[in-house]
N, CA, C and O atoms as a GROMACS GRO file, in nm:
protein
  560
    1UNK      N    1  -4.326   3.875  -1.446
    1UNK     CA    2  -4.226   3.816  -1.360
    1UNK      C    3  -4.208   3.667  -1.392
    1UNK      O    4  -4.097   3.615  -1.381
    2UNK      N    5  -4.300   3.610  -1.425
    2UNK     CA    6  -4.288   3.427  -1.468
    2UNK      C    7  -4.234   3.438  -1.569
    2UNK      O    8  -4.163   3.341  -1.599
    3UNK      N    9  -4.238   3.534  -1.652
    3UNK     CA   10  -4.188   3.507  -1.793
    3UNK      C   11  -4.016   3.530  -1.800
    3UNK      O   12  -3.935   3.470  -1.870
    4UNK      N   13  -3.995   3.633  -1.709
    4UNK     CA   14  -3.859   3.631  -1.714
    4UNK      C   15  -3.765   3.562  -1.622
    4UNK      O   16  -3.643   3.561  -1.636
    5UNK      N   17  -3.867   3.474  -1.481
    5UNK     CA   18  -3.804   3.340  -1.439
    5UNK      C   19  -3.831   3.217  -1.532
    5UNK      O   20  -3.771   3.112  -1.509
    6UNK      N   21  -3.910   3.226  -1.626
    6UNK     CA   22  -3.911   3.082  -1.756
    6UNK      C   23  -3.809   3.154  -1.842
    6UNK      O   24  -3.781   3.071  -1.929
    7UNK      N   25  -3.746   3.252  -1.862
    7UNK     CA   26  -3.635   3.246  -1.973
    7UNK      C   27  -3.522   3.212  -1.891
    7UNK      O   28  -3.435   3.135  -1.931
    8UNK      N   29  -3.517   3.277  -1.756
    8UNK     CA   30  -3.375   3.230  -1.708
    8UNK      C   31  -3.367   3.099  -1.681
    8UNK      O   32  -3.249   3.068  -1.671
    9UNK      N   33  -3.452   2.992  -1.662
    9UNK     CA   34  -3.422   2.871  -1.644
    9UNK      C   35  -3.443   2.804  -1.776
    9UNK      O   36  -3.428   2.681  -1.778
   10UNK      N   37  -3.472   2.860  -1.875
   10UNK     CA   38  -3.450   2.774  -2.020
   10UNK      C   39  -3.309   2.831  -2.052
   10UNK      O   40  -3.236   2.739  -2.089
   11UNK      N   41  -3.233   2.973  -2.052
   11UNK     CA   42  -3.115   3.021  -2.044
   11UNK      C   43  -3.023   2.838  -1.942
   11UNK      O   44  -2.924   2.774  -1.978
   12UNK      N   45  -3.092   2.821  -1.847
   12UNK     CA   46  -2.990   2.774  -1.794
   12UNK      C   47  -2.965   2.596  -1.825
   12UNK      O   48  -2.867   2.523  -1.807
   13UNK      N   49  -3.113   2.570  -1.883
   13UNK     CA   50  -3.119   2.464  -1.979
   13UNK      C   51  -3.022   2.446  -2.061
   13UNK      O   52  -2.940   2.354  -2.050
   14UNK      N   53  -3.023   2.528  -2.147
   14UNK     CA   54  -2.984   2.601  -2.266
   14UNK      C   55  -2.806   2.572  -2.239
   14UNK      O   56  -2.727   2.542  -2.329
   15UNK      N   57  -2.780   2.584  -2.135
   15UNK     CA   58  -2.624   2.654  -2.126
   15UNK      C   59  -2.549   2.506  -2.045
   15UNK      O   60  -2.431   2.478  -2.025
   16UNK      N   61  -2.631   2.457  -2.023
   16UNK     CA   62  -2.556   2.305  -1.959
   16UNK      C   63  -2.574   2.200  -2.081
   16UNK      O   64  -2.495   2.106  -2.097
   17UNK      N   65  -2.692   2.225  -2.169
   17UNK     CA   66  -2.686   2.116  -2.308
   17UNK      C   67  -2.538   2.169  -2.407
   17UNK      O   68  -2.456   2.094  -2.459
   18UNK      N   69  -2.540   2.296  -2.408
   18UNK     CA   70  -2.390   2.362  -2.453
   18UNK      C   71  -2.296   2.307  -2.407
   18UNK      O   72  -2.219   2.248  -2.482
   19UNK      N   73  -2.278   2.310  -2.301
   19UNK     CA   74  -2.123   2.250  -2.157
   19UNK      C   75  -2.177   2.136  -2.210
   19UNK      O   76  -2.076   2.082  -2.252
   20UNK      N   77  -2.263   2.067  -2.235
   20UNK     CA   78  -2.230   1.878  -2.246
   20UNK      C   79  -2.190   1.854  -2.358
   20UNK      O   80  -2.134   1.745  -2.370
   21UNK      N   81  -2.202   1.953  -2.498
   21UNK     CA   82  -2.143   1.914  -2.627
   21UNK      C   83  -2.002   1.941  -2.619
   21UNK      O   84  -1.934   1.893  -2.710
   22UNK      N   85  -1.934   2.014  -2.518
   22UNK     CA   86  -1.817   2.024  -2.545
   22UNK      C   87  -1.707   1.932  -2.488
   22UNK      O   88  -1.707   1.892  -2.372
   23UNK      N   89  -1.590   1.894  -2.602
   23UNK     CA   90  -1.507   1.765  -2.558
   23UNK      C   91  -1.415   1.778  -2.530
   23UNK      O   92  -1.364   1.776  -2.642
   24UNK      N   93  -1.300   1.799  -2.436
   24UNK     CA   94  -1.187   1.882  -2.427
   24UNK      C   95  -1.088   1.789  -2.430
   24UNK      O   96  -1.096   1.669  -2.405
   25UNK      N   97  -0.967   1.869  -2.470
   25UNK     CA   98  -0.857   1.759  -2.586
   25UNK      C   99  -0.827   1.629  -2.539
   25UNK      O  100  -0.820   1.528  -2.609
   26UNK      N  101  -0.804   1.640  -2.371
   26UNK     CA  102  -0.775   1.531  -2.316
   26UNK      C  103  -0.904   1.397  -2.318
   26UNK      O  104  -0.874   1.278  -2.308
   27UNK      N  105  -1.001   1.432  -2.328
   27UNK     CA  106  -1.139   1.301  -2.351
   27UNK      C  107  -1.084   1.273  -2.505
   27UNK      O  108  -1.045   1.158  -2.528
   28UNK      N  109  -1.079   1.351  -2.591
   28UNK     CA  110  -1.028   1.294  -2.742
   28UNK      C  111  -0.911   1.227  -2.782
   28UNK      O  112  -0.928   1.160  -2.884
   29UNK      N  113  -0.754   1.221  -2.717
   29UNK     CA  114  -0.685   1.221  -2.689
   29UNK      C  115  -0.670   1.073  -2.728
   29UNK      O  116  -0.598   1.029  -2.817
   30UNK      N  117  -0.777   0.980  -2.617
   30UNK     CA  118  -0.764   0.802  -2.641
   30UNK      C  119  -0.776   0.771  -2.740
   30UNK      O  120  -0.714   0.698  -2.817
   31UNK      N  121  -0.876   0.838  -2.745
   31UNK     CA  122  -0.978   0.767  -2.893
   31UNK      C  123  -0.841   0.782  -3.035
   31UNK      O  124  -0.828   0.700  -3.126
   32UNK      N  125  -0.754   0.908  -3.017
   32UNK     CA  126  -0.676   0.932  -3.164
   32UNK      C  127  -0.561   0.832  -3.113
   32UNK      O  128  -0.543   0.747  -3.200
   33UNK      N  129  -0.486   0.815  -3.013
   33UNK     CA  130  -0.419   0.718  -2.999
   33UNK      C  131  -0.444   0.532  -2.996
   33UNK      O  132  -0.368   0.438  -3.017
   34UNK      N  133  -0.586   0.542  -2.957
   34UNK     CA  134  -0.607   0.362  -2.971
   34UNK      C  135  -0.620   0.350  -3.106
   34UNK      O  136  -0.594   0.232  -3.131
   35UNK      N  137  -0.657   0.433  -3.250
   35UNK     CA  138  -0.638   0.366  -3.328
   35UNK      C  139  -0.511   0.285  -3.416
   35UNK      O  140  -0.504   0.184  -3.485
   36UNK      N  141  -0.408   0.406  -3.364
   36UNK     CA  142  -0.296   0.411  -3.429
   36UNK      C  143  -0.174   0.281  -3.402
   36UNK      O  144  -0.092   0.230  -3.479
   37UNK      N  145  -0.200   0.260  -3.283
   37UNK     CA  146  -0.100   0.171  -3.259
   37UNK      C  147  -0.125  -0.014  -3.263
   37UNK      O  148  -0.239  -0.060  -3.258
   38UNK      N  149  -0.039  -0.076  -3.269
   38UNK     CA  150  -0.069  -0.226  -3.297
   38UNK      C  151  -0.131  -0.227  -3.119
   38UNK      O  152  -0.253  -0.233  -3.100
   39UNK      N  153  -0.041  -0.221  -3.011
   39UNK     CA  154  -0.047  -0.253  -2.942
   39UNK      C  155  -0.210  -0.251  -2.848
   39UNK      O  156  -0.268  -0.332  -2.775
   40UNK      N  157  -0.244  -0.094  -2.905
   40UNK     CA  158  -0.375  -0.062  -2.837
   40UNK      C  159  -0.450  -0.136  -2.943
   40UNK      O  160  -0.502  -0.234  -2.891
   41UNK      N  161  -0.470  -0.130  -3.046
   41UNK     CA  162  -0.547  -0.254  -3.084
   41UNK      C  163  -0.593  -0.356  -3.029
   41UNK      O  164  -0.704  -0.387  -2.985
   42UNK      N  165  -0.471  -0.419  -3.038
   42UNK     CA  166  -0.474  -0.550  -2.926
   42UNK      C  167  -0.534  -0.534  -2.840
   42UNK      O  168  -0.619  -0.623  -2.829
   43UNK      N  169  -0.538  -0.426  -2.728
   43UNK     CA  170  -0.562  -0.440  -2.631
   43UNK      C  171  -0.725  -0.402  -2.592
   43UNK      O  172  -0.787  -0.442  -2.493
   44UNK      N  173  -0.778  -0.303  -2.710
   44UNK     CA  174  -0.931  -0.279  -2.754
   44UNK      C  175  -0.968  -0.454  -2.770
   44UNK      O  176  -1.016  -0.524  -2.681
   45UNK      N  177  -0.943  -0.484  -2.864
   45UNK     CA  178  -0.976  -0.648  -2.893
   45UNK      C  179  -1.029  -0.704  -2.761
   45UNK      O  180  -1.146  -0.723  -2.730
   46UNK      N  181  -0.889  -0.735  -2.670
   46UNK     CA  182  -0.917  -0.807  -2.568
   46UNK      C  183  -0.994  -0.769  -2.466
   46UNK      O  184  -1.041  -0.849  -2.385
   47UNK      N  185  -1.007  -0.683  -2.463
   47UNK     CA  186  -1.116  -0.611  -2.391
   47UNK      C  187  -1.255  -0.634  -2.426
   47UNK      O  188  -1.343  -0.669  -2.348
   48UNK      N  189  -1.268  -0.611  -2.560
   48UNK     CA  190  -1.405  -0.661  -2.644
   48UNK      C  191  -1.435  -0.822  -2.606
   48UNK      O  192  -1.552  -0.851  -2.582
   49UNK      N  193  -1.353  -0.908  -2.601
   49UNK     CA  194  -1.345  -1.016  -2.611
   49UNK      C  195  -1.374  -1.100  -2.766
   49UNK      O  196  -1.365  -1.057  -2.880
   50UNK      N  197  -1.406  -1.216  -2.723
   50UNK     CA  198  -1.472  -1.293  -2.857
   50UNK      C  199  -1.614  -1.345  -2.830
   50UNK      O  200  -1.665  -1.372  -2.721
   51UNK      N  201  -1.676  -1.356  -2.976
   51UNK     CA  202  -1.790  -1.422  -2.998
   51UNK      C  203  -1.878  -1.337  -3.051
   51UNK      O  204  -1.848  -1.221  -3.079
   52UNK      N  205  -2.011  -1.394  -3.073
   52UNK     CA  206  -2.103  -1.317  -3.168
   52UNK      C  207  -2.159  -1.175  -3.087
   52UNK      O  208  -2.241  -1.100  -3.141
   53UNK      N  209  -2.113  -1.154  -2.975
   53UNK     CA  210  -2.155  -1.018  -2.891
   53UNK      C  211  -2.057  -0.941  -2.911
   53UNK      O  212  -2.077  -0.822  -2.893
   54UNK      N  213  -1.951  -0.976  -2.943
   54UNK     CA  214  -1.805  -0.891  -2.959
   54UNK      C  215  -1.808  -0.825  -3.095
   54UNK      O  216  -1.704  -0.798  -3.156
   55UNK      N  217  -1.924  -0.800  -3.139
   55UNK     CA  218  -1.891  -0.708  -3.282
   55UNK      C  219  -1.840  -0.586  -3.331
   55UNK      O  220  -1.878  -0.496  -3.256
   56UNK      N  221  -1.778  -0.548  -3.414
   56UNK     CA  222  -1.724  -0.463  -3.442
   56UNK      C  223  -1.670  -0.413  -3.589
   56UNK      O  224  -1.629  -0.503  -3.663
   57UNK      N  225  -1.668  -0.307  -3.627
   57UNK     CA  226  -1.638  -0.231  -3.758
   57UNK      C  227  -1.485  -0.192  -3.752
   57UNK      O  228  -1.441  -0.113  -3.669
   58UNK      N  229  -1.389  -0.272  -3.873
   58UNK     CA  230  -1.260  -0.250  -3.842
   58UNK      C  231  -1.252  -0.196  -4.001
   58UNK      O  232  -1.325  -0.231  -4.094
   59UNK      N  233  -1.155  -0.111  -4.003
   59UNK     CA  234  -1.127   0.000  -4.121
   59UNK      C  235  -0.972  -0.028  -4.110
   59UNK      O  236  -0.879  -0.009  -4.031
   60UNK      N  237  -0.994  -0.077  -4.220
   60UNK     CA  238  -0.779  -0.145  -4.282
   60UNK      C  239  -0.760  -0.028  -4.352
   60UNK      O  240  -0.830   0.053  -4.414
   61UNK      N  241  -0.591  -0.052  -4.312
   61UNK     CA  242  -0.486   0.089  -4.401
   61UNK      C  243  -0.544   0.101  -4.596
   61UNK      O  244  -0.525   0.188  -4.681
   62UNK      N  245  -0.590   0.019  -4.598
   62UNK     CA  246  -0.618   0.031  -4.708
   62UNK      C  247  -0.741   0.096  -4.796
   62UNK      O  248  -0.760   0.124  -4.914
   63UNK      N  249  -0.825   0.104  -4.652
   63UNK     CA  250  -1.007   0.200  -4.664
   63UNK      C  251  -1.084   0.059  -4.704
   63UNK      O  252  -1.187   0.075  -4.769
   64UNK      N  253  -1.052  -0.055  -4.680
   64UNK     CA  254  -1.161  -0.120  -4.675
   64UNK      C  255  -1.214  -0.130  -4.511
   64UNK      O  256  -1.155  -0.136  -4.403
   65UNK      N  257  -1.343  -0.130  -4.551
   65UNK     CA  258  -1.379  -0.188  -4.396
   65UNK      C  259  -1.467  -0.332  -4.412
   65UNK      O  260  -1.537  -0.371  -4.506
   66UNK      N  261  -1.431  -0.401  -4.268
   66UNK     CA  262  -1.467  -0.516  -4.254
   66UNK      C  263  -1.591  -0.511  -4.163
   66UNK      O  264  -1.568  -0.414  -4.091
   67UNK      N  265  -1.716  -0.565  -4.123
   67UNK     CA  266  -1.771  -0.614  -3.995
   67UNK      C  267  -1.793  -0.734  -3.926
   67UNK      O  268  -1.732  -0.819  -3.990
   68UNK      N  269  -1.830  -0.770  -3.859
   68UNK     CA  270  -1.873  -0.865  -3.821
   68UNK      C  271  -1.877  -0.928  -3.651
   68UNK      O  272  -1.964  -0.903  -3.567
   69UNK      N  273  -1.799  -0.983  -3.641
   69UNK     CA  274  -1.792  -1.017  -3.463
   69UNK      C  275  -1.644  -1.082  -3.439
   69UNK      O  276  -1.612  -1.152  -3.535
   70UNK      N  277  -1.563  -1.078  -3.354
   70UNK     CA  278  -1.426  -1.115  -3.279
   70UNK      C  279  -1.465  -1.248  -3.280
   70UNK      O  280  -1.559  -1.273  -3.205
   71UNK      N  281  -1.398  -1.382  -3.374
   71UNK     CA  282  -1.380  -1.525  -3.379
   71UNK      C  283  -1.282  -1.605  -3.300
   71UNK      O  284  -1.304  -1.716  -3.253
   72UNK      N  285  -1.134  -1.513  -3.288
   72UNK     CA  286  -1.035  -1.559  -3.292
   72UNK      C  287  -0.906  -1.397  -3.222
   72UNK      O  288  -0.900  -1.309  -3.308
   73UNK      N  289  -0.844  -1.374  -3.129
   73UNK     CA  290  -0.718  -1.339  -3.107
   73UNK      C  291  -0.669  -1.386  -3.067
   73UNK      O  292  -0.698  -1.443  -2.961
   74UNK      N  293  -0.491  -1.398  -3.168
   74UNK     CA  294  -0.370  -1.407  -3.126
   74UNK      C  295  -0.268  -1.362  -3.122
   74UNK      O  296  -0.296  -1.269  -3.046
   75UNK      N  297  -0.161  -1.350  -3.142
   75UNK     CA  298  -0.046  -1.278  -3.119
   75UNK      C  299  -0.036  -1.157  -3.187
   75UNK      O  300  -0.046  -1.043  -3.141
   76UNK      N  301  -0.011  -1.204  -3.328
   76UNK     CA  302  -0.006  -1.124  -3.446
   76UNK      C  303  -0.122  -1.065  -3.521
   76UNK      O  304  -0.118  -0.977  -3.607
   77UNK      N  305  -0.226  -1.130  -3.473
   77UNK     CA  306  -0.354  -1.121  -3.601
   77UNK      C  307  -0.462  -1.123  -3.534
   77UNK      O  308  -0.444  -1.099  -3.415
   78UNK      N  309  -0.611  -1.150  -3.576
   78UNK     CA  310  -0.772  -1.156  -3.519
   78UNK      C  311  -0.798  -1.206  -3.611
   78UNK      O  312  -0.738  -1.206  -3.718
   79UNK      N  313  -0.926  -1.276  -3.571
   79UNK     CA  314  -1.034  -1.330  -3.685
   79UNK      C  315  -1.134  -1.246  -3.654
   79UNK      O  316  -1.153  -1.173  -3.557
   80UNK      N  317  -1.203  -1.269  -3.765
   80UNK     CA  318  -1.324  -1.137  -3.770
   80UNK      C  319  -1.426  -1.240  -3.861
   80UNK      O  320  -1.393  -1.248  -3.980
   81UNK      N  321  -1.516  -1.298  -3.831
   81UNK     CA  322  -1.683  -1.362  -3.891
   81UNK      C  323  -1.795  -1.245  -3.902
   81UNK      O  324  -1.837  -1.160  -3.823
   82UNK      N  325  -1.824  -1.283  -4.044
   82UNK     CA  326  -1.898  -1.200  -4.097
   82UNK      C  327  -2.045  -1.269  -4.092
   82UNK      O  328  -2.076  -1.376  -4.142
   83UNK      N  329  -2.155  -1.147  -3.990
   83UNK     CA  330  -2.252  -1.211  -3.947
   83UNK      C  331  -2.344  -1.281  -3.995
   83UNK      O  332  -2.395  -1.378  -3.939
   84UNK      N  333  -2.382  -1.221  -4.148
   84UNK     CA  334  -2.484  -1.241  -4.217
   84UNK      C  335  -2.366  -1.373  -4.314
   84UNK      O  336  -2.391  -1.490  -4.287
   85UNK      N  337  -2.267  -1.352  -4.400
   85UNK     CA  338  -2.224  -1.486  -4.508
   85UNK      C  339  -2.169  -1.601  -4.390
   85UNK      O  340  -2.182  -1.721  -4.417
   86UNK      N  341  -2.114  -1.565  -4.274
   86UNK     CA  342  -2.053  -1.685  -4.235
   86UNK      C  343  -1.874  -1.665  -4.238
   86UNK      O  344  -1.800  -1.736  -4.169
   87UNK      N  345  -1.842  -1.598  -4.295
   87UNK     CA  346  -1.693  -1.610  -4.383
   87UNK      C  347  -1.574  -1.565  -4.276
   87UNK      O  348  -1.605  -1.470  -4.204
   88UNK      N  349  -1.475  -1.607  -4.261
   88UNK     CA  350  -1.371  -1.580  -4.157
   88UNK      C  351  -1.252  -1.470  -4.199
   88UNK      O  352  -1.206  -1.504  -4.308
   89UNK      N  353  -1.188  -1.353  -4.148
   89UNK     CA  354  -1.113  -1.266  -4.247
   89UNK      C  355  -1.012  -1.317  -4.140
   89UNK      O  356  -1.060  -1.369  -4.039
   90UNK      N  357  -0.859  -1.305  -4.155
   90UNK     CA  358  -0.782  -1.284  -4.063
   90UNK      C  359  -0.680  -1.177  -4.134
   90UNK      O  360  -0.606  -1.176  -4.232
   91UNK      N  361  -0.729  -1.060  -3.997
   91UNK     CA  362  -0.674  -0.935  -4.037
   91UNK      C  363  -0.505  -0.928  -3.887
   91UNK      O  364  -0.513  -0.961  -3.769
   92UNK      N  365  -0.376  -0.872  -3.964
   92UNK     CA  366  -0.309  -0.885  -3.870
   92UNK      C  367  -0.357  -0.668  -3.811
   92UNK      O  368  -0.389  -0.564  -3.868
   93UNK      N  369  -0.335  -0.709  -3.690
   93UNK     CA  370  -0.306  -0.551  -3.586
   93UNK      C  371  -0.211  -0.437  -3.687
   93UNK      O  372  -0.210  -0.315  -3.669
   94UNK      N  373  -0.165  -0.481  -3.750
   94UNK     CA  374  -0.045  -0.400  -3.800
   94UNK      C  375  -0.167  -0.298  -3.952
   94UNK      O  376  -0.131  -0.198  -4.013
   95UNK      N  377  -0.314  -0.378  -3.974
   95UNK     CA  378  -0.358  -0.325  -4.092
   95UNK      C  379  -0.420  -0.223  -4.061
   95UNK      O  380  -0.426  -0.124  -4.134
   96UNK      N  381  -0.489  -0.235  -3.920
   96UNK     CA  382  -0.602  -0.191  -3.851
   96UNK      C  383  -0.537  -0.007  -3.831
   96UNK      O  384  -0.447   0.050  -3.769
   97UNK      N  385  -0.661   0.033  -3.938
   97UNK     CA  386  -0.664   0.205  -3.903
   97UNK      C  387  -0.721   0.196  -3.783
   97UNK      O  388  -0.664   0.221  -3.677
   98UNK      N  389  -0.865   0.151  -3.802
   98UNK     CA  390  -0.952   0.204  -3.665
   98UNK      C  391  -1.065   0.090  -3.673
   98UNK      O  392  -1.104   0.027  -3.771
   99UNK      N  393  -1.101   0.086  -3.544
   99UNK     CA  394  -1.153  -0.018  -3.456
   99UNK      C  395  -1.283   0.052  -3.389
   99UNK      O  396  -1.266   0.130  -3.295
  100UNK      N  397  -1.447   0.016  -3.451
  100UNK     CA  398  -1.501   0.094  -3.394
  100UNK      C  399  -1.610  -0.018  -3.332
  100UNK      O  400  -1.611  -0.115  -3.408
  101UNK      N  401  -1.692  -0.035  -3.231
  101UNK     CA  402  -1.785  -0.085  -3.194
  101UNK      C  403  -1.917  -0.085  -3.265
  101UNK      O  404  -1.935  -0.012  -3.363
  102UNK      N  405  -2.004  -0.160  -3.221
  102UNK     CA  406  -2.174  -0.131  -3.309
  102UNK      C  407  -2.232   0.023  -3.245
  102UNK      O  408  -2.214   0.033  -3.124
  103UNK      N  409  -2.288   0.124  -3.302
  103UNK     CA  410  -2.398   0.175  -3.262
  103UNK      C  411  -2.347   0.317  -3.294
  103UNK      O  412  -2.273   0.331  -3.392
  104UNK      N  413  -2.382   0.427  -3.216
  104UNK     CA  414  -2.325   0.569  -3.248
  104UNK      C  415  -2.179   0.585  -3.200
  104UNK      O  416  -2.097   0.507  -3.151
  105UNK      N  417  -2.177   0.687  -3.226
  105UNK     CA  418  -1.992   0.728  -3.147
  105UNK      C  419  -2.026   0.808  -3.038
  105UNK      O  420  -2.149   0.816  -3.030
  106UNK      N  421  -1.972   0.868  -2.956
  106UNK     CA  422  -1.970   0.980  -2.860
  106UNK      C  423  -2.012   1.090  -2.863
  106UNK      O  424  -2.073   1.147  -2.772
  107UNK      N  425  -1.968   1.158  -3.031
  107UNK     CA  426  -1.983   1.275  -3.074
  107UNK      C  427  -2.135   1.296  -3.107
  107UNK      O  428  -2.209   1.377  -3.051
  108UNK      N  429  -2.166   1.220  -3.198
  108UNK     CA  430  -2.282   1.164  -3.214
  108UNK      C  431  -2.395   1.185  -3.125
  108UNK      O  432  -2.487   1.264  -3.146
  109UNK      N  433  -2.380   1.100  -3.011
  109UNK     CA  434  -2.465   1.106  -2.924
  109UNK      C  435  -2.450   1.242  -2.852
  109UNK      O  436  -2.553   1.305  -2.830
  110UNK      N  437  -2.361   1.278  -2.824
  110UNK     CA  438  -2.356   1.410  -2.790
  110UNK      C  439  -2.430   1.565  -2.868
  110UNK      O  440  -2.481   1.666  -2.820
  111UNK      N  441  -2.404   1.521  -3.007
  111UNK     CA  442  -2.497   1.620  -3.093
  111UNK      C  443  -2.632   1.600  -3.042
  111UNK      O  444  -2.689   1.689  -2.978
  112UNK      N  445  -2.698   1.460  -3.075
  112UNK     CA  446  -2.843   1.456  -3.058
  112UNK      C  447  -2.916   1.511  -2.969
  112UNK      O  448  -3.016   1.583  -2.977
  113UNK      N  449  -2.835   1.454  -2.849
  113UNK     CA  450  -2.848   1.567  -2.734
  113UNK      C  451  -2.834   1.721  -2.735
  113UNK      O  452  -2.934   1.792  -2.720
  114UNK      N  453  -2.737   1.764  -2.748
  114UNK     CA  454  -2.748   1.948  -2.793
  114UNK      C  455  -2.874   1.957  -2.887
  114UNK      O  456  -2.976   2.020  -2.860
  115UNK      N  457  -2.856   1.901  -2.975
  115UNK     CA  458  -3.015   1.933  -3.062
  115UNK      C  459  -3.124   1.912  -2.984
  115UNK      O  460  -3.190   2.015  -2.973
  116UNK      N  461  -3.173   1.810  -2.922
  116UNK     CA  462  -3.308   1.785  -2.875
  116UNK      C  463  -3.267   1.902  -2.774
  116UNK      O  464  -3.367   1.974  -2.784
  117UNK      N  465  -3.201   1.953  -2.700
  117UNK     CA  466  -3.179   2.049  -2.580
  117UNK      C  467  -3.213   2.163  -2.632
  117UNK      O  468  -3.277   2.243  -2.563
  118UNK      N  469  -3.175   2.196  -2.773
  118UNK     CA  470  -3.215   2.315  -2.859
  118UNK      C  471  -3.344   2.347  -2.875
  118UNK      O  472  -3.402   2.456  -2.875
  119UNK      N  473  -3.378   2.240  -2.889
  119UNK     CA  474  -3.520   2.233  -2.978
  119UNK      C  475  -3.654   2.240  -2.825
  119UNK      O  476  -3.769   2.276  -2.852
  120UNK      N  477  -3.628   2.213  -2.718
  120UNK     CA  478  -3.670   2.214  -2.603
  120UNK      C  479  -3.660   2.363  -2.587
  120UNK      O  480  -3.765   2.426  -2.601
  121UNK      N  481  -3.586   2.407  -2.568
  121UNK     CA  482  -3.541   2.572  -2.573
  121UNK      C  483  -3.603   2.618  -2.646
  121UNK      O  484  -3.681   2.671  -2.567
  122UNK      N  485  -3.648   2.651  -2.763
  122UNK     CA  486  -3.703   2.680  -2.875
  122UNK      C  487  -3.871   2.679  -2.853
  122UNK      O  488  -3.951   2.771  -2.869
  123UNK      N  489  -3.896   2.525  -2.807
  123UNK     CA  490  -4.044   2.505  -2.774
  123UNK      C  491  -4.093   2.616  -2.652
  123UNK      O  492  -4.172   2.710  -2.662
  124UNK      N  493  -4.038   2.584  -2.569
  124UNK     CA  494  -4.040   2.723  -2.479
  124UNK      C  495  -4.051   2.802  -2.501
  124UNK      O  496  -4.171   2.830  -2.499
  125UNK      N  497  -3.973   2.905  -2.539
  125UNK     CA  498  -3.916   3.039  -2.560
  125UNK      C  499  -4.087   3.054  -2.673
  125UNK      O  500  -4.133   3.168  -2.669
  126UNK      N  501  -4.139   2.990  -2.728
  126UNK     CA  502  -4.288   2.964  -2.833
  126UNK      C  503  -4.356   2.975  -2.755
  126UNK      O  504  -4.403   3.089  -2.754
  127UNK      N  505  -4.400   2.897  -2.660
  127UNK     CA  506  -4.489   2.921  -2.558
  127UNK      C  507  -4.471   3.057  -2.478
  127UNK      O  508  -4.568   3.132  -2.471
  128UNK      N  509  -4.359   3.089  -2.423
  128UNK     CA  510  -4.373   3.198  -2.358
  128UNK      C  511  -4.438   3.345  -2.427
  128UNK      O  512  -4.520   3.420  -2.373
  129UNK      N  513  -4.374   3.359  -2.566
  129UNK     CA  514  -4.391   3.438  -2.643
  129UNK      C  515  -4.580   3.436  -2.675
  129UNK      O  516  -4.662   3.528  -2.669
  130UNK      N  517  -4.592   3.334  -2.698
  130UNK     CA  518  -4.755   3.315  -2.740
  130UNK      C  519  -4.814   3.354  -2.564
  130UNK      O  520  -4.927   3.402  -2.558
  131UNK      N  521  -4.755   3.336  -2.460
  131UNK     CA  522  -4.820   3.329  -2.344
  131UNK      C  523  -4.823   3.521  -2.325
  131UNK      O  524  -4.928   3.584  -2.311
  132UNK      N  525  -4.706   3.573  -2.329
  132UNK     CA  526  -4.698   3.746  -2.351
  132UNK      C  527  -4.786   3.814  -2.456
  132UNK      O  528  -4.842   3.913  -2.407
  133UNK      N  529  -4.816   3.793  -2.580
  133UNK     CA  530  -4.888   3.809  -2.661
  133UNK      C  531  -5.034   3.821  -2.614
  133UNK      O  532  -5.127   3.900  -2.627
  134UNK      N  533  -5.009   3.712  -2.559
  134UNK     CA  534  -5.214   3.720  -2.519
  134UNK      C  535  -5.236   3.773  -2.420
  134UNK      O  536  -5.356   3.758  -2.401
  135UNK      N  537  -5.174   3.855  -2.302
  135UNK     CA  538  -5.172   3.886  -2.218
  135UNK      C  539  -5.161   4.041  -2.255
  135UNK      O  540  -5.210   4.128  -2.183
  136UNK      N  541  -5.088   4.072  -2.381
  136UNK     CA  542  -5.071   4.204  -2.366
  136UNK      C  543  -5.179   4.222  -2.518
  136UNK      O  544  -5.167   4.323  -2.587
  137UNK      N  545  -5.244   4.152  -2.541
  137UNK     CA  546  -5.413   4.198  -2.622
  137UNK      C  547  -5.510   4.187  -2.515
  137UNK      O  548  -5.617   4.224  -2.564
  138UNK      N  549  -5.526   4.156  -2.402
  138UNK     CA  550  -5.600   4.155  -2.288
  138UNK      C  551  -5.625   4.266  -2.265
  138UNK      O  552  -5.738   4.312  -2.270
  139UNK      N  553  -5.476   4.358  -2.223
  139UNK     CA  554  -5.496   4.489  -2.173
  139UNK      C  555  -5.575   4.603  -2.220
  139UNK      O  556  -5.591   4.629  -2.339
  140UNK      N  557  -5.619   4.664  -2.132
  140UNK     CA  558  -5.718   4.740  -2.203
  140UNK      C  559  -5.636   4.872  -2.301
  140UNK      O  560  -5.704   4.948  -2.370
   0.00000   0.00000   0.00000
């Protein structure tokens, strides 16, 4: 009887780490429109603000990418200082594919999670199995 209330609550483990990997069109939706336009650019920027905490990974129409930290927005354009040389780029809104922050993405973090949720599931479902096993060499 424990063994088949420890599968249904790793089942139910199991089935909410599932429901959290999934992204439905409307959560994806921003993310494909803020890159595209000048305007949301801009408006990612200003939001970020400036200075050496404002860093960020910007990817020009051209597949270069830049890093560094927000120096400078104005109308038309940004400055972008590069942390480690020092050096100033001024990229206008109009180059900018995509605009990403420091660290993982969403998706990202969302995998790691389904995996470690997997792998929790897995550890279990080991134990239980090793816990049935020895129980049924017991019997006479």
């Amino acid at each position: 009887m424990k063994t088949i209330a420890l599968l249904l609550v790793t089942s139910l483990i199991f089935s909410n780490f599932a429901l959290a990997g999934q992204v439905t069109p409307a959560a994806a939706a921003p993310q494909e429109q803020a890159s595209g336009t000048t305007q949301n650019v801009k408006a990612q920027l200003q939001n970020r603000g400036t200075g050496e905490k404002a860093r960020v990974r910007v990817t020009l129409s051209n597949g270069i990418q830049v890093r560094g930290y927000i120096s400078k927005i104005d109308e038309v354009s940004f400055q972008m200082t590069d942390n480690k040389k020092g050096q100033t780029t001024t990229i206008s809104y109009a180059d900018v594919q995509k605009l990403q922050g420091p660290g993982l993405s969403k998706h990202a973090k969302i995998g790691i999670g389904v995996g470690v949720g997997v792998a929790v599931v897995v550890v279990i479902a080991a134990v239980i199995a090793v816990q049935a096993a020895s129980k049924l060499n017991k019997l006479p």
